[in-house]
C-alpha positions in Angstrom: -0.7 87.5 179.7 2.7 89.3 179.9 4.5 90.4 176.9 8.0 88.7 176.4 10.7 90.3 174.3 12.0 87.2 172.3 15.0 89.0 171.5 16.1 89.3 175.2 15.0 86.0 175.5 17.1 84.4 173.2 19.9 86.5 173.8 19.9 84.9 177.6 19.1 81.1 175.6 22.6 82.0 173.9 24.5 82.8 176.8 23.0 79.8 178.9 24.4 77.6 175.8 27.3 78.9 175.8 28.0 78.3 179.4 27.1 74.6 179.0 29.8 74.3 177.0 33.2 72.5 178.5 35.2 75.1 178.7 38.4 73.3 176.9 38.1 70.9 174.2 39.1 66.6 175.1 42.5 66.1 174.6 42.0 63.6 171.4 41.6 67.1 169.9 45.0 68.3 170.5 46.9 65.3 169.6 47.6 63.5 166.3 48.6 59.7 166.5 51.2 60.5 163.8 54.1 57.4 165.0 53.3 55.2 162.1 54.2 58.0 159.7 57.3 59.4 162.0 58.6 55.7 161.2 58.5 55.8 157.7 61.4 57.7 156.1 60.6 60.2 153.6 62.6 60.0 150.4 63.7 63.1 148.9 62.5 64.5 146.0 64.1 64.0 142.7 63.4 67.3 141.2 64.2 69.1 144.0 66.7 71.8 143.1 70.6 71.0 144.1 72.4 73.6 146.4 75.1 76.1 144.5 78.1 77.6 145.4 80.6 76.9 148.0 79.6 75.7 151.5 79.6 78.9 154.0 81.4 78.1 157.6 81.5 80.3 160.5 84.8 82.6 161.0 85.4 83.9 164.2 86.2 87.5 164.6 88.7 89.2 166.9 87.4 88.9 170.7 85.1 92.1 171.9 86.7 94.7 174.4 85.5 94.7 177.5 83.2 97.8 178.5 81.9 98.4 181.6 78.6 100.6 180.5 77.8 98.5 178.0 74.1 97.4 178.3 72.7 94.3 179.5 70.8 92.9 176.9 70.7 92.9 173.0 67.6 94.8 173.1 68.5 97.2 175.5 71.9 98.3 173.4 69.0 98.5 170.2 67.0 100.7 172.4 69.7 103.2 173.8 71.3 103.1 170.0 67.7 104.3 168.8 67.1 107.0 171.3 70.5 108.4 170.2 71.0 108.0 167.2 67.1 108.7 165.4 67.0 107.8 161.7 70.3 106.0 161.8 70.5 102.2 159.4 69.6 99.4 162.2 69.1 96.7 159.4 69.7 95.9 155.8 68.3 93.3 153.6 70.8 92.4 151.1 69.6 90.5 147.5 71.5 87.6 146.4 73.6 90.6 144.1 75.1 91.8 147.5 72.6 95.4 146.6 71.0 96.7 149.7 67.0 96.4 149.2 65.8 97.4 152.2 67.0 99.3 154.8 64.8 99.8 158.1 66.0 102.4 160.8 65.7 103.7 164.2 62.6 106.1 164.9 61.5 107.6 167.8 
């Protein structure tokens, strides 16, 4: 003769299912037997557009000075830059006209 909230009820049903569950899936899940397809060679497409121009090649630049308070890390020279220099150009996104399109900058 006493009352049961069913909502409660099946509320604590929920969480008892979901505690039943394994907590990580087999590992059949994670893992595609792809080898018979990594063996075939994949052809290129026909109408696949050819490359332009000329072919681009790395130049190397005149060696960097050494400085002794320079920072330690890529990111930390970003970070000092940015605290001094607010508002200044970090990076620019050129278009394939050599036109700047976007241009982000340091903040604070």
């Amino acid at each position: 003769g006493v009352p049961v909230n069913s909502r409660v009820s099946s509320k604590i049903q929920q969480l008892l299912n979901t505690l039943k569950r394994p907590k990580r899936p087999p590992l059949k899940e994670f893992f595609v037997d792809d080898f018979e397809e990594l063996l075939e060679v994949q052809q290129p497409d026909p109408n696949q557009p050819k490359p332009e121009g000329n072919q681009m090649s790395v130049l190397k630049g005149e060696p960097l000075g050494v400085v002794t308070n320079w920072p330690p890390s890529l990111l930390a020279a970003l970070q000092r830059w940015g605290t001094t220099q607010p508002k200044a150009p970090c990076l620019t996104a050129l278009d394939t006209t050599g036109k700047a399109i976007y241009t982000l900058t340091y903040g604070r």
